[in-house]
C-alpha positions in Angstrom: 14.0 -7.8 -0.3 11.0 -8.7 -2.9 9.3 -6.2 -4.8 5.6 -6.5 -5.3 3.6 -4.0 -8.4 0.6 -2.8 -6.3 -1.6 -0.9 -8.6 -2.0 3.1 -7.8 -3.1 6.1 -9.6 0.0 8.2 -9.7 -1.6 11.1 -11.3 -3.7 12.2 -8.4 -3.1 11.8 -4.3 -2.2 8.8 -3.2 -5.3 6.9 -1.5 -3.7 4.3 1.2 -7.3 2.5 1.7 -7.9 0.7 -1.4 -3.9 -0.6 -1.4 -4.6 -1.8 2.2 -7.4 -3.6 0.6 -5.7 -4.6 -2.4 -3.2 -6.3 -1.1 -5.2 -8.1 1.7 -7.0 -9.6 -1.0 -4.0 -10.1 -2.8 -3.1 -12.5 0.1 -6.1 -13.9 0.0 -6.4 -12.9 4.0 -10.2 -11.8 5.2 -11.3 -8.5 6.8 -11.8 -10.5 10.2 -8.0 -11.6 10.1 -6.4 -8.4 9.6 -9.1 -7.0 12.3 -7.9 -9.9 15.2 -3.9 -9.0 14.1 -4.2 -5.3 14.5 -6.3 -5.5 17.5 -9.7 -3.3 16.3 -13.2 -3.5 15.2 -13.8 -5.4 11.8 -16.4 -2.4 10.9 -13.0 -0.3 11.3 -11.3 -2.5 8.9 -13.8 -1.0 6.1 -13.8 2.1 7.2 -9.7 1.8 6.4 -9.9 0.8 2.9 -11.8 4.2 1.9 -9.5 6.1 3.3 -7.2 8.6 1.8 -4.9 8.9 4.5 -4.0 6.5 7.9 -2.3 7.5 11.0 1.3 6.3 11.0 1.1 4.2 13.8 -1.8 2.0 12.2 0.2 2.2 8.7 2.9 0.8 10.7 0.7 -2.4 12.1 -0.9 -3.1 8.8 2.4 -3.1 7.1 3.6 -5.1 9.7 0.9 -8.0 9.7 0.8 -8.2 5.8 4.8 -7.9 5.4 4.4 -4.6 3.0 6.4 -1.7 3.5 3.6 0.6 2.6 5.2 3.7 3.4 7.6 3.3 0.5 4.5 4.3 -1.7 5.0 7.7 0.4 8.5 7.2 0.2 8.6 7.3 -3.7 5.8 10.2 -4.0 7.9 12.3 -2.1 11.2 11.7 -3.9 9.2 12.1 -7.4 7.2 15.0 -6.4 8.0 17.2 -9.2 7.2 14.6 -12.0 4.1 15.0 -13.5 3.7 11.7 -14.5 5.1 9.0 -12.8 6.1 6.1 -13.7 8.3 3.8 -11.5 10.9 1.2 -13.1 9.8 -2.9 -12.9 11.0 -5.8 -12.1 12.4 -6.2 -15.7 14.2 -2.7 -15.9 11.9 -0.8 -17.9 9.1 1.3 -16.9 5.9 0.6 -15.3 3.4 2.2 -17.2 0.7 2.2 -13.5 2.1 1.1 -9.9 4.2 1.5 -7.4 6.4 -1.4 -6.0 6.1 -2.5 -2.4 9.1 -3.8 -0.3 8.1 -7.2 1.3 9.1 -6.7 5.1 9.5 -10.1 5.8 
């Protein structure tokens, strides 16, 4: 599996929109793709990316169609929820100062 640094705020609540919308750019994909894979309304598309929080079932098609696990960001939050501050190990071994790492689902 591949690991990919998404960049996240990990002092406050995790906001799933702008990742979604991170990473879609990352891939250099358009809103109007992601609309036609996950079946919905472009305008909706948007309307995801300023969200804080996404219904499971969507989560799982997004994360499906751009080959990110993105509910290991959950995942990790909820395993680390008494750190204050956290701050996930990188690719190299040491610590990640901001960002979580995303499985690739491929």
């Amino acid at each position: 599996m591949v690991k990919k640094e998404v960049s996240a705020s990990t002092g406050s609540p995790l906001s799933i929109g702008p990742l979604i919308e991170a990473e879609l750019r990352r891939q250099e994909r358009s809103v109007t793709w992601l609309s036609r894979k996950i079946h919905c309304d472009r305008r909706n598309i948007y309307d995801i990316f300023h969200r804080d929080s996404i219904d499971s079932t969507l989560l799982f098609k997004i994360s499906s169609v751009l080959g990110v696990d993105f509910f290991s960001l959950y995942s990790y939050r909820l395993k680390h929820a008494d750190t204050q501050q956290i701050t996930p190990p990188n690719s190299d071994g040491g610590r990640a100062s901001v960002g979580l790492a995303l499985c690739v689902v491929r």
